[in-house]
Chimera marker file (.cmm) of the C-alpha trace (Angstrom):
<marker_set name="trace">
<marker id="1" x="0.000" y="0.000" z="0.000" r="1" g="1" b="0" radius="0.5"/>
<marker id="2" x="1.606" y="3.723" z="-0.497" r="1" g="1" b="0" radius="0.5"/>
<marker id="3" x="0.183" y="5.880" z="1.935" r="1" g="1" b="0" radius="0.5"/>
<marker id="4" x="0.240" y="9.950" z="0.492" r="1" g="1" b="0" radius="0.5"/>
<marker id="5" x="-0.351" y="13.012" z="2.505" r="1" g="1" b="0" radius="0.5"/>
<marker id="6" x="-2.787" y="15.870" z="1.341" r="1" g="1" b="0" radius="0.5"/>
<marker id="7" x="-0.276" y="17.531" z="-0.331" r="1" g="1" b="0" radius="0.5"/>
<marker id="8" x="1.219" y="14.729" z="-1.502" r="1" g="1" b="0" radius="0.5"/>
<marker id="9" x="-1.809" y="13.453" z="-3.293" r="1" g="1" b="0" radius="0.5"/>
<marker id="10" x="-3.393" y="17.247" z="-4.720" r="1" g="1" b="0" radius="0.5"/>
<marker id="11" x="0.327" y="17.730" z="-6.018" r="1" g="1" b="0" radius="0.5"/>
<marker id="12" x="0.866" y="14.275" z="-7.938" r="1" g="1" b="0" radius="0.5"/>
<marker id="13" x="-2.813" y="14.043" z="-9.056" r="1" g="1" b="0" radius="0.5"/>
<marker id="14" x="-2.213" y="17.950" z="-10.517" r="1" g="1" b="0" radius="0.5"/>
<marker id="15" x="1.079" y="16.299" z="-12.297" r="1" g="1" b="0" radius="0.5"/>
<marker id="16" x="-1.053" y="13.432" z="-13.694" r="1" g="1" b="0" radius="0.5"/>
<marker id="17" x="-3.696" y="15.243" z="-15.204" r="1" g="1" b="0" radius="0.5"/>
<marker id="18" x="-1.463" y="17.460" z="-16.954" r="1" g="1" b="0" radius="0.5"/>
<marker id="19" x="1.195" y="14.789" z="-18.065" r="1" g="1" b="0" radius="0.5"/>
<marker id="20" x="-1.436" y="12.363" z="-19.023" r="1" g="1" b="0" radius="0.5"/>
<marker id="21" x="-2.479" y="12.843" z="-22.931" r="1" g="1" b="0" radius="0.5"/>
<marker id="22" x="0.852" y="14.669" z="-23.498" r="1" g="1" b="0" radius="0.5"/>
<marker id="23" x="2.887" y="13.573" z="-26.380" r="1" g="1" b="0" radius="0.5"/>
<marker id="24" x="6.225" y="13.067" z="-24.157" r="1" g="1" b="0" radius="0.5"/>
<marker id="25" x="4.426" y="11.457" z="-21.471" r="1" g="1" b="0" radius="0.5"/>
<marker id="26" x="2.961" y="9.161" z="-24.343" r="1" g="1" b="0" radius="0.5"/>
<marker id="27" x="5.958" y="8.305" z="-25.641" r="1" g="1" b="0" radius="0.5"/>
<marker id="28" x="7.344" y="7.579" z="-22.602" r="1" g="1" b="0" radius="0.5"/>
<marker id="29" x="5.195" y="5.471" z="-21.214" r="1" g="1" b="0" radius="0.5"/>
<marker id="30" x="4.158" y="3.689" z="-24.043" r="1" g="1" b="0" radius="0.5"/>
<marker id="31" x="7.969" y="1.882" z="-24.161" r="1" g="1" b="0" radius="0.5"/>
<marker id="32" x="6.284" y="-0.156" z="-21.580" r="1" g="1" b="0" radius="0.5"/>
<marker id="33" x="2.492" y="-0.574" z="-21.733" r="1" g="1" b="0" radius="0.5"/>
<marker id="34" x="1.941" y="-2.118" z="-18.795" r="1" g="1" b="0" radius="0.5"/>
<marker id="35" x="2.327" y="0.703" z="-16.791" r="1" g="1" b="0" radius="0.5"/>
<marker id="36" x="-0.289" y="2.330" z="-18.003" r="1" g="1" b="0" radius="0.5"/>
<marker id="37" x="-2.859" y="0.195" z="-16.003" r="1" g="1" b="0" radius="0.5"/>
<marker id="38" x="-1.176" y="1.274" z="-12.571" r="1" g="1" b="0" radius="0.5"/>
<marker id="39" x="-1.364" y="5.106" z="-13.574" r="1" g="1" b="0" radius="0.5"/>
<marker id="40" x="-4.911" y="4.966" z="-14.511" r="1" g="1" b="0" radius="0.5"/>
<marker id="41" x="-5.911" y="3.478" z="-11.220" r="1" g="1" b="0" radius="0.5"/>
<marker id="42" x="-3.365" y="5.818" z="-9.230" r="1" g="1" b="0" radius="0.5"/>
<marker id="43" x="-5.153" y="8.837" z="-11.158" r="1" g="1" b="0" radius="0.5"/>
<marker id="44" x="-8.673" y="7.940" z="-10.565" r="1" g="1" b="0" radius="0.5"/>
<marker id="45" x="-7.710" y="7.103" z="-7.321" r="1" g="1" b="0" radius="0.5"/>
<marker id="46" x="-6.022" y="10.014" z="-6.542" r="1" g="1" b="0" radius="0.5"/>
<marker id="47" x="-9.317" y="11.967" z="-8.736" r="1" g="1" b="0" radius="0.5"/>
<marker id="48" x="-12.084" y="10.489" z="-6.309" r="1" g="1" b="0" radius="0.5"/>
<marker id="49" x="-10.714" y="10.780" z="-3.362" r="1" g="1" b="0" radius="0.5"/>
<marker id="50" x="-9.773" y="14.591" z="-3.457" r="1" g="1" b="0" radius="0.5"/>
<marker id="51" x="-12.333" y="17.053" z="-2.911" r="1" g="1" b="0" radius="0.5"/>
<marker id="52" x="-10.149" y="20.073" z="-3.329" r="1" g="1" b="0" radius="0.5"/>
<marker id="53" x="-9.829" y="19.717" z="-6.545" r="1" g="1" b="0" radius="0.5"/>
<marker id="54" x="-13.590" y="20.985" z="-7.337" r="1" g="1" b="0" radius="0.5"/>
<marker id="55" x="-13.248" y="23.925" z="-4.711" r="1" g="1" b="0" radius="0.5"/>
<marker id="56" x="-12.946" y="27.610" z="-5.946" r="1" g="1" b="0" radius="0.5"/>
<marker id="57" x="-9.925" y="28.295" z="-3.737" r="1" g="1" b="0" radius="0.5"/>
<marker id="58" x="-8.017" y="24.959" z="-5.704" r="1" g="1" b="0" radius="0.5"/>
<marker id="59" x="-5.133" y="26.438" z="-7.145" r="1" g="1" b="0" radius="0.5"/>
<marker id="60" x="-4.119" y="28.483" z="-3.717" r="1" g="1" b="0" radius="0.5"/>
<marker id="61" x="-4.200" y="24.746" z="-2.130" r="1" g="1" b="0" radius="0.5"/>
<marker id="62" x="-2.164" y="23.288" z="-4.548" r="1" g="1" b="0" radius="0.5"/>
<marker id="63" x="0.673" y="26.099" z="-4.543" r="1" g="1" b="0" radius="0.5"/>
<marker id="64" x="0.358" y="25.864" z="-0.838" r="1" g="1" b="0" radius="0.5"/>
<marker id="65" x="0.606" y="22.159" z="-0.548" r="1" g="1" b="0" radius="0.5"/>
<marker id="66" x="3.619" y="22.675" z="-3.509" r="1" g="1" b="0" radius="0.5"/>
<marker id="67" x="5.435" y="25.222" z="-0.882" r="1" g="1" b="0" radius="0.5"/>
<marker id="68" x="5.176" y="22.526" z="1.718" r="1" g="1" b="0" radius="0.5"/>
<marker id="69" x="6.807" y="19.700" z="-0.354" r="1" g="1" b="0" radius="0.5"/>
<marker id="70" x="9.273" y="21.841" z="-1.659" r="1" g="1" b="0" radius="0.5"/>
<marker id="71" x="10.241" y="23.115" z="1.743" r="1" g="1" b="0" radius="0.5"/>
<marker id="72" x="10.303" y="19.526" z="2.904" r="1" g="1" b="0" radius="0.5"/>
<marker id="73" x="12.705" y="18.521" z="0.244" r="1" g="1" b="0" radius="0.5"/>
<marker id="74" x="15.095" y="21.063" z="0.624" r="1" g="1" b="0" radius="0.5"/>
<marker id="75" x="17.799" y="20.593" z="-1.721" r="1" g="1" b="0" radius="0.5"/>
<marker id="76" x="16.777" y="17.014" z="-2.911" r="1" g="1" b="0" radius="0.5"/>
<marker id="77" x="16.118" y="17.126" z="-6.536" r="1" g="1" b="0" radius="0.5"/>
<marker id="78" x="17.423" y="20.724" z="-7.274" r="1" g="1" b="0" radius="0.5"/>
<marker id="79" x="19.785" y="20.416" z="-10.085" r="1" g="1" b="0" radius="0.5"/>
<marker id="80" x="23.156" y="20.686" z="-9.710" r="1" g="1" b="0" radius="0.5"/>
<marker id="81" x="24.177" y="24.921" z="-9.908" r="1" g="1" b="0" radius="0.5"/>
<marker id="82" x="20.870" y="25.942" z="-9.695" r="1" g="1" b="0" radius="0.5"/>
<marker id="83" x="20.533" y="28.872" z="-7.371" r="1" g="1" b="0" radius="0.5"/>
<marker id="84" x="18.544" y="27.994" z="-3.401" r="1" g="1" b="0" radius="0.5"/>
<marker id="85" x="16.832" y="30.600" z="-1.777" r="1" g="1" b="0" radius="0.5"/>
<marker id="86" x="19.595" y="31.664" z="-0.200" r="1" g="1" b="0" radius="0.5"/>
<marker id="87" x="21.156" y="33.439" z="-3.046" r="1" g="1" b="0" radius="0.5"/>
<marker id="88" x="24.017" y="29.860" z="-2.977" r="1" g="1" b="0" radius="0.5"/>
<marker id="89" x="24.283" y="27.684" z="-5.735" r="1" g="1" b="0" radius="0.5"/>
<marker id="90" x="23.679" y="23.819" z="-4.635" r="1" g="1" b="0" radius="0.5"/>
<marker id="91" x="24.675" y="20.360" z="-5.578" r="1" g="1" b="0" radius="0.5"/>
<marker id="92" x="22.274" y="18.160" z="-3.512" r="1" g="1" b="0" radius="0.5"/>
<marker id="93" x="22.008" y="14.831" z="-5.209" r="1" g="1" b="0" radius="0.5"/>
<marker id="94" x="18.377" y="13.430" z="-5.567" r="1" g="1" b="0" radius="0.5"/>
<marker id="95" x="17.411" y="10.833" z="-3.263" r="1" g="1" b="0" radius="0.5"/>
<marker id="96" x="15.795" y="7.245" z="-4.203" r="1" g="1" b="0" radius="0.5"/>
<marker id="97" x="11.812" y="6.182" z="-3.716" r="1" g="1" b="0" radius="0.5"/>
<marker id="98" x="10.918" y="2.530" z="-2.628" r="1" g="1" b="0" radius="0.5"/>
<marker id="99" x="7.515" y="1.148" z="-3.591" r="1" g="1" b="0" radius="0.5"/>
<marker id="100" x="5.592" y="0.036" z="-0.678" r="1" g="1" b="0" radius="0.5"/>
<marker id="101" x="2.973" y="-2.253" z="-1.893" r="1" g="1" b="0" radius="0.5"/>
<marker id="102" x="0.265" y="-2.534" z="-4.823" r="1" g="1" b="0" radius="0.5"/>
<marker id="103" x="-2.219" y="0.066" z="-4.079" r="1" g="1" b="0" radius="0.5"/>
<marker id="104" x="-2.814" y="3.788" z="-3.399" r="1" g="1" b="0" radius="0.5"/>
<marker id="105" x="-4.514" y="5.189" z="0.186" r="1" g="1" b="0" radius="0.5"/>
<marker id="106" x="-4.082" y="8.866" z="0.991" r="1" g="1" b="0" radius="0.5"/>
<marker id="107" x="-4.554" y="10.161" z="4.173" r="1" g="1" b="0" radius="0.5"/>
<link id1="1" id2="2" r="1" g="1" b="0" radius="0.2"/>
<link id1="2" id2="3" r="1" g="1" b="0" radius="0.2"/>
<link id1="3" id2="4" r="1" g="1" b="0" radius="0.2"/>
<link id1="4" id2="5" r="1" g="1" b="0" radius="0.2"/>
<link id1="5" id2="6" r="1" g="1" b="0" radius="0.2"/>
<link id1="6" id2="7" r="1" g="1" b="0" radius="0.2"/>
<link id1="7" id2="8" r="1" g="1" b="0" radius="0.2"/>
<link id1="8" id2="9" r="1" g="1" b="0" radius="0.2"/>
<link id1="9" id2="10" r="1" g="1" b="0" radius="0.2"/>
<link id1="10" id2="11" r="1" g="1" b="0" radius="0.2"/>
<link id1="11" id2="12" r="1" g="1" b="0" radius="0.2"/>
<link id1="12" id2="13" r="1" g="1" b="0" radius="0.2"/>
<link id1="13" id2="14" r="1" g="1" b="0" radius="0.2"/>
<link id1="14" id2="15" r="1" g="1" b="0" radius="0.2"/>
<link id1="15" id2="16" r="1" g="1" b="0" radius="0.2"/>
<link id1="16" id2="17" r="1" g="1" b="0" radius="0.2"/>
<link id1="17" id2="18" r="1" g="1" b="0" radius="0.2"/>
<link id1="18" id2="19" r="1" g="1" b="0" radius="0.2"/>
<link id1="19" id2="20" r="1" g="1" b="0" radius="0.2"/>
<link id1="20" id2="21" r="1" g="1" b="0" radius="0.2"/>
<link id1="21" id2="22" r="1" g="1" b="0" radius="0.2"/>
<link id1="22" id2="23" r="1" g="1" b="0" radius="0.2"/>
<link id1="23" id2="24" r="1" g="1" b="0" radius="0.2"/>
<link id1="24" id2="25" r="1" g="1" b="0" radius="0.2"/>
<link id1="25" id2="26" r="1" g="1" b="0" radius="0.2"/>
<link id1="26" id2="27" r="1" g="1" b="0" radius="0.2"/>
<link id1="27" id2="28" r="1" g="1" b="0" radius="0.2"/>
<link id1="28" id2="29" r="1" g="1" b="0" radius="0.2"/>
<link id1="29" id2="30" r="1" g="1" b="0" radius="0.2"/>
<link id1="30" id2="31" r="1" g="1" b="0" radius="0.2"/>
<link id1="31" id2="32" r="1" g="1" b="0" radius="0.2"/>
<link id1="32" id2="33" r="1" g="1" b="0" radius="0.2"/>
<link id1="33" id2="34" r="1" g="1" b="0" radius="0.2"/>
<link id1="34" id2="35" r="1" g="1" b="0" radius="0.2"/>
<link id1="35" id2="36" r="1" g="1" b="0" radius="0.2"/>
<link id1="36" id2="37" r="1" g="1" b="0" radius="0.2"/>
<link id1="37" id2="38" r="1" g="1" b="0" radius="0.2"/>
<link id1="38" id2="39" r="1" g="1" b="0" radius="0.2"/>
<link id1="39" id2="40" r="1" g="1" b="0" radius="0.2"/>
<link id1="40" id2="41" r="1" g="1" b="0" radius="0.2"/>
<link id1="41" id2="42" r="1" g="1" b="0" radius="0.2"/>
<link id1="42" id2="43" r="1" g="1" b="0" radius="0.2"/>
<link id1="43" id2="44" r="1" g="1" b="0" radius="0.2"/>
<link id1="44" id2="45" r="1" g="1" b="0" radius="0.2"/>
<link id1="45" id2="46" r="1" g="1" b="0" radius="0.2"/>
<link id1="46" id2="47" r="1" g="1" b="0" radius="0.2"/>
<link id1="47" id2="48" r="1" g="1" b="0" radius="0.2"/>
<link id1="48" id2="49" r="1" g="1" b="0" radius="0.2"/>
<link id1="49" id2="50" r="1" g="1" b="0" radius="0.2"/>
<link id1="50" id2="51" r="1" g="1" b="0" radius="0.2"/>
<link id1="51" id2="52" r="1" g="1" b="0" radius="0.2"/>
<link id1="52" id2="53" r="1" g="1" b="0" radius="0.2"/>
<link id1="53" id2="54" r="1" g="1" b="0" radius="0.2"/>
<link id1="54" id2="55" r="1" g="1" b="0" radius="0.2"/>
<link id1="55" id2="56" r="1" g="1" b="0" radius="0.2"/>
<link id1="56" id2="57" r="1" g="1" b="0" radius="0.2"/>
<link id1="57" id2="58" r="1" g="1" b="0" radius="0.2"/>
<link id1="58" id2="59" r="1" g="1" b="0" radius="0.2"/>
<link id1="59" id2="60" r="1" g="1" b="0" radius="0.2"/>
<link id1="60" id2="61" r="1" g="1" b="0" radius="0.2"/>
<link id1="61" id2="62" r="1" g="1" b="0" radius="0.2"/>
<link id1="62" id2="63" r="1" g="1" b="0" radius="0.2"/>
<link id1="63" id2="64" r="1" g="1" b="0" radius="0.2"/>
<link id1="64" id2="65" r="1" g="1" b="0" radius="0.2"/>
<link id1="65" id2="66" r="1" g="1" b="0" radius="0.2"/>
<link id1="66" id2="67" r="1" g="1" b="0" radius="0.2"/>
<link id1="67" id2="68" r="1" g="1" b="0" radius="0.2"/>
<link id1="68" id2="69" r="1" g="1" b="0" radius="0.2"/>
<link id1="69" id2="70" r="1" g="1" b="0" radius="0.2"/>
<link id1="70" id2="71" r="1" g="1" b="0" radius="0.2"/>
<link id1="71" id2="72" r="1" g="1" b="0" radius="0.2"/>
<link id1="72" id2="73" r="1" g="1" b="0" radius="0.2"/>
<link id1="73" id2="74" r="1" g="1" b="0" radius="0.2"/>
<link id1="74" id2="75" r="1" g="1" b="0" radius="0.2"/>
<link id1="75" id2="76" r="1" g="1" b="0" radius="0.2"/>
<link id1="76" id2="77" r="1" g="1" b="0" radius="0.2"/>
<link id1="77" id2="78" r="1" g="1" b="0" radius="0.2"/>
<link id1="78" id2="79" r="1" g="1" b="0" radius="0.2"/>
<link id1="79" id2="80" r="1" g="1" b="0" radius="0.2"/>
<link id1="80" id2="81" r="1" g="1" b="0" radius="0.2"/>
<link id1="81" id2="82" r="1" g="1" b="0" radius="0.2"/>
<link id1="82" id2="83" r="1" g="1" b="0" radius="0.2"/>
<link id1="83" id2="84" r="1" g="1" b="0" radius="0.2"/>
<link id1="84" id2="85" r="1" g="1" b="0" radius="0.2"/>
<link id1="85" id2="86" r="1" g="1" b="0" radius="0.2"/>
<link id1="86" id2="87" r="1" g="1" b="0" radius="0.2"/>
<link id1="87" id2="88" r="1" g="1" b="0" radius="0.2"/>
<link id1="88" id2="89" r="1" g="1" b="0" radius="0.2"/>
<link id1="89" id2="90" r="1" g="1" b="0" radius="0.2"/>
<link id1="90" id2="91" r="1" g="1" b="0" radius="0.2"/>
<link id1="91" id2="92" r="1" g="1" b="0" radius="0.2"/>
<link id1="92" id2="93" r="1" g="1" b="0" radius="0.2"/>
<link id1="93" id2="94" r="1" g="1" b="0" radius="0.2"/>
<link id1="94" id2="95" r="1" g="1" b="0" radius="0.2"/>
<link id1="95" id2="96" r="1" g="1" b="0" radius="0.2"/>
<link id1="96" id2="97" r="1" g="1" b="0" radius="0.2"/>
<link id1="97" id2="98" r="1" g="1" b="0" radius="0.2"/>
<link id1="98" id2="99" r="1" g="1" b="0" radius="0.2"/>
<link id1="99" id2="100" r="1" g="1" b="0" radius="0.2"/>
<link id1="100" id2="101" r="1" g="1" b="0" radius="0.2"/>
<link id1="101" id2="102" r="1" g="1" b="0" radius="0.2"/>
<link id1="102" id2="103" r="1" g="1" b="0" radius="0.2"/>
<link id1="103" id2="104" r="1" g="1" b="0" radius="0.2"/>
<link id1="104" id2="105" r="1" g="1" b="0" radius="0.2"/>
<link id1="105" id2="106" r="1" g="1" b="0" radius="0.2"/>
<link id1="106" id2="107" r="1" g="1" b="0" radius="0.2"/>
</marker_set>
């Protein structure tokens, strides 16, 4: 089972729907069907079980819940020389995601 926060989930399920139907994405993903079965049922997962998608105040939650992740990260994922907040340039290397399980909960 992979377990998501609130922010977690509004922020991937924003990704998905506008990576889905993109010719990249396509392309990408169509190198190996199969995994198009597991992002269809993460995405309408992810679609039914978030209510602030359909609220008028949607895109301040998802920059907010974007701010928090990002914060949370820190330097993980920023590419190498690319400037931090602090004015610094950094060289944090990204870090490595396990797969916990078959199916998608958020909480």
């Amino acid at each position: 089972m992979i377990r998501l926060s609130r922010y977690e989930a509004l922020v991937l399920s924003d990704w998905l729907h506008r990576m889905m139907d993109t010719a990249d994405f396509d392309e990408l993903v169509d190198r190996d069907r199969a995994v198009w079965s597991p992002l269809y049922r993460i995405s309408g997962t992810l679609e039914t079980s978030l209510a602030e998608v359909f609220r008028p105040d949607y895109p301040v939650r998802l920059q907010d819940a974007r701010n928090r992740l990002l914060d949370a990260l820190g330097e993980v994922g920023r590419p190498t020389g690319e400037a931090c907040c602090s004015g610094s340039t950094c060289s944090a290397s990204p870090t490595t995601f396990r797969r916990v399980g078959s199916s998608l909960s958020s909480c």
